[in-house]
C-alpha positions in Angstrom: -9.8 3.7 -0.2 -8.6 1.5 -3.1 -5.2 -0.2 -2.2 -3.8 1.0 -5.6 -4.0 4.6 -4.5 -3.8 4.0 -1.0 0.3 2.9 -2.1 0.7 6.0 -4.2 -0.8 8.2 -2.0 1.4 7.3 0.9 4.2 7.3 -1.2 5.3 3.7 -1.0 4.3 3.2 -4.6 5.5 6.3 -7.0 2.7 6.1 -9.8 -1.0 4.5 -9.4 -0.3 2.8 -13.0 2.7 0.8 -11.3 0.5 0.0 -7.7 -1.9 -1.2 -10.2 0.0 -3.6 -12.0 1.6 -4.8 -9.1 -1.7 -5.7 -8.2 -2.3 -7.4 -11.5 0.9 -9.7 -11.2 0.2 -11.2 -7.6 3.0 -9.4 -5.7 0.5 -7.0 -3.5 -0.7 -9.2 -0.5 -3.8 -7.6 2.0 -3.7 -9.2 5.2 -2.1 -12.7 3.4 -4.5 -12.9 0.8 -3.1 -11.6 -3.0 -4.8 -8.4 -3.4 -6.7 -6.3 -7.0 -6.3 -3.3 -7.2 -9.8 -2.4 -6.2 -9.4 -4.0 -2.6 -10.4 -1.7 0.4 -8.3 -0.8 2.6 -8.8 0.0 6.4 -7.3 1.2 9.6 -5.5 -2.2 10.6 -4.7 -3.9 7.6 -1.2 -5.3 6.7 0.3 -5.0 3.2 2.5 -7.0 1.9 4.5 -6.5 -1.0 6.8 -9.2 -2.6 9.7 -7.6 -4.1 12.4 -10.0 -6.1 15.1 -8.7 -3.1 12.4 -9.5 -0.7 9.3 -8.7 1.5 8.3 -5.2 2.6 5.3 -5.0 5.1 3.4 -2.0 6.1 0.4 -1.8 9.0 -2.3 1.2 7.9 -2.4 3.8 10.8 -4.8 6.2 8.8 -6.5 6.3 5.4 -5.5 9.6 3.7 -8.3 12.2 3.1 -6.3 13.6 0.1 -4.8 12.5 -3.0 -1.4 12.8 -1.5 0.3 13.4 1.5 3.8 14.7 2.2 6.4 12.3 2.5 7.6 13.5 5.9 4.4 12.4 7.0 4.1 9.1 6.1 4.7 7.9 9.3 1.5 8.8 10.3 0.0 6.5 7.8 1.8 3.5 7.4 4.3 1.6 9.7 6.5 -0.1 8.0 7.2 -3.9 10.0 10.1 -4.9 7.6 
């Protein structure tokens, strides 16, 4: 799965549009290396995004099979390391 809609479809992005330009301006980071939008993702992978209050860092667990998942099971998806 793309890592644009792999962070709106686990709900740590809110609209593809916005995981895509974050891709665009550098601040999306797979596994320490900047990341387009049309990077794969796979079971394994850390995510980094550079927010201007900081760092948040997610490990994928699972690659949704839908569009979207339920926020109260995001968990299963992502773990979030800080």
């Amino acid at each position: 799965m793309r890592i644009d809609k792999f962070l709106n479809s686990t709900n740590i992005v809110k609209r593809r549009a916005i995981a895509e330009e974050m891709c665009k301006e550098g601040v999306v980071y797979l596994n320490g290396r900047p990341a387009k939008g049309g990077k794969r993702v796979k079971v394994g992978d850390i995510i980094e995004i550079h927010y201007l209050s900081g760092v948040k860092k997610y490990r994928v667990l699972k690659i949704p099979e839908t569009k979207t998942i339920p926020k109260s099971k995001k968990g299963e998806y992502v773990e979030e390391l800080g």
